[in-house]
C-alpha positions in Angstrom: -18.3 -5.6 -11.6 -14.5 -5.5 -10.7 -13.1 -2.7 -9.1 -9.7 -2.2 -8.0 -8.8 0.9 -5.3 -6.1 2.4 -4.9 -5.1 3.9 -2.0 -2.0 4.5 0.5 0.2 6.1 3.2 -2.6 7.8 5.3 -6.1 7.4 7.1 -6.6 9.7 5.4 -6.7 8.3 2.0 -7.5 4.7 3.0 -10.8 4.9 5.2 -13.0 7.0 2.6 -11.0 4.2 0.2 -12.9 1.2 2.9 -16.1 3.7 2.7 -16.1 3.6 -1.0 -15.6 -0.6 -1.3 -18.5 -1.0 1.4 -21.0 1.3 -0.5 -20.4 -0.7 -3.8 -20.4 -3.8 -1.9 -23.6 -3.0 -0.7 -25.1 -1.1 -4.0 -24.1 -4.4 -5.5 -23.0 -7.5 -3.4 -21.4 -9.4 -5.9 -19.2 -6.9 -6.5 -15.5 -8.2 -6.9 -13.2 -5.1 -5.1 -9.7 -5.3 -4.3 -7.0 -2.7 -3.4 -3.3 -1.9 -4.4 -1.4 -0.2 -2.2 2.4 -0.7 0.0 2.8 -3.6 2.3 5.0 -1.6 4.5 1.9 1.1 4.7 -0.7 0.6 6.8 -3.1 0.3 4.0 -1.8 -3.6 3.8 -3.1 -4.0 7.6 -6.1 -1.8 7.1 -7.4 -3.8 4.0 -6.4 -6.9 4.9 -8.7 -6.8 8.1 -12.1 -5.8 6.2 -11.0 -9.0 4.1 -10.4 -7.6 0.7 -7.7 -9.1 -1.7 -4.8 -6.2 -1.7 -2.0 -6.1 -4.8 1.5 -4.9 -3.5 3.0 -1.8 -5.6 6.0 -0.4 -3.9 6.3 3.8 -4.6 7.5 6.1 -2.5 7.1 9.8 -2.2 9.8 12.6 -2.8 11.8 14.4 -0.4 11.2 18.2 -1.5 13.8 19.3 1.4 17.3 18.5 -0.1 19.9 17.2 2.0 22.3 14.1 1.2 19.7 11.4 3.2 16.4 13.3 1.1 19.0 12.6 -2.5 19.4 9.1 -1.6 16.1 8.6 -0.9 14.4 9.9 -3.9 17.1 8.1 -5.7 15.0 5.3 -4.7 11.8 6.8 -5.2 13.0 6.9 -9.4 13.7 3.2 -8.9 10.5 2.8 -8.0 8.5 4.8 -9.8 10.4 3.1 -12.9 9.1 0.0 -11.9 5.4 0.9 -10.4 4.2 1.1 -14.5 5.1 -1.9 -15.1 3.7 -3.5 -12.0 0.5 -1.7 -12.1 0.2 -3.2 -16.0 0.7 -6.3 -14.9 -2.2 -6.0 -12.0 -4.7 -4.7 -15.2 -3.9 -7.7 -16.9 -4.6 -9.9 -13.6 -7.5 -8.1 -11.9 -8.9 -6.9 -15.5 -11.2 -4.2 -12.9 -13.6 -2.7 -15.2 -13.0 0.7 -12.7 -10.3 2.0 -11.0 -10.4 4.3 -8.4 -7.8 6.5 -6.8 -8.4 7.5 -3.2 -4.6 9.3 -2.5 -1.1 8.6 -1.3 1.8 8.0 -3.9 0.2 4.6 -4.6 -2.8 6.4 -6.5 -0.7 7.7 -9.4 0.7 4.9 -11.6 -2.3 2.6 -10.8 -4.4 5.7 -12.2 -2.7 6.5 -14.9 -2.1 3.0 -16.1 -5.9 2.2 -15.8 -6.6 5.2 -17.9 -4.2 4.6 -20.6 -6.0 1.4 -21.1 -8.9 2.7 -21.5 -10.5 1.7 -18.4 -13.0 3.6 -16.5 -11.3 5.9 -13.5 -12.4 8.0 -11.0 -10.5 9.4 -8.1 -11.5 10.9 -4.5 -11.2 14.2 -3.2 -11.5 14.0 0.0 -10.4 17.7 1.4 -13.1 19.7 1.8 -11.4 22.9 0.3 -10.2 23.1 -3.1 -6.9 22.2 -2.0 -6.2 19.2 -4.4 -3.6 16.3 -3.1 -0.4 15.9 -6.2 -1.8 13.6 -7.9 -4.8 15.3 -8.4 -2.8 18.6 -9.0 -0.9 16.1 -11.7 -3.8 14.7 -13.6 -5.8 17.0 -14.1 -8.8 16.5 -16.4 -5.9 14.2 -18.8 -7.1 10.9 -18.9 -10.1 10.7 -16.3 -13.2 9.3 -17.2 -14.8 10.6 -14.3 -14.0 13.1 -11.4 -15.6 12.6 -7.8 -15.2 15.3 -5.3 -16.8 15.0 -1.9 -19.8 12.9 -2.9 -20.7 15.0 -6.0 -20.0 13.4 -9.5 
């Protein structure tokens, strides 16, 4: 089995995202798992260092408080969300995962969506307690998940 995580900007969203790879690691040891996430995150250090292959996707979050830096900044944030579909197609086509799994952060979104548009299996993690749901989350919805995982309970 192939599995690619996503998972960025946070603890947060990248520990239960290293929690996740070890438990199918060790439900099924020759399981191929590898990550997609920012360089210039800490996910990059974090992933690297448990050893697992990690695929660069550079998105950035917007700036909800306007001011003239926050404009500029989620000026950049199109830019890059233009270019994180086609980026995240092209890791599909290279990883072929046969599950995709979104664990948070910005990162999360076009790798999901991407995933479920081709029709491959996705699930993505919850992992606040209450029902407060991260954007993405809030975002998707039920729309194109083939599974839902929420604290450990399918």
């Amino acid at each position: 089995m192939r599995v690619l995580i996503a998972a960025g900007g946070t603890a947060g969203h990248i520990n239960p995202a290293l929690a996740i790879a070890g438990a199918i690691k060790k439900a099924d040891p020759t399981a191929e798992i590898h990550f997609a996430g920012r360089k210039e995150g800490m996910e990059y250090r974090l992933v690297t260092q448990a050893g697992y292959p990690f695929h660069h996707i550079e998105i950035t979050g917007f700036q909800r408080k306007l001011s003239l830096n926050n404009i500029k900044r989620n000026i950049i944030t199109l830019w890059n969300l233009a270019l994180s579909g086609p980026k995240a197609k092209k890791m599909m086509k290279d990883i072929q995962p046969d599950l995709v799994i979104g664990c948070g952060g910005y990162v999360s979104g076009p790798v999901v969506r991407c995933a479920a548009r081709q029709g491959i299996k996705t699930a993505l993690h919850e992992q606040n307690a209450l029902s407060f749901h991260g954007l993405h989350r809030s975002t998707f919805g039920e729309e194109g998940l083939n599974y839902r995982v929420r604290n450990g309970i399918g």
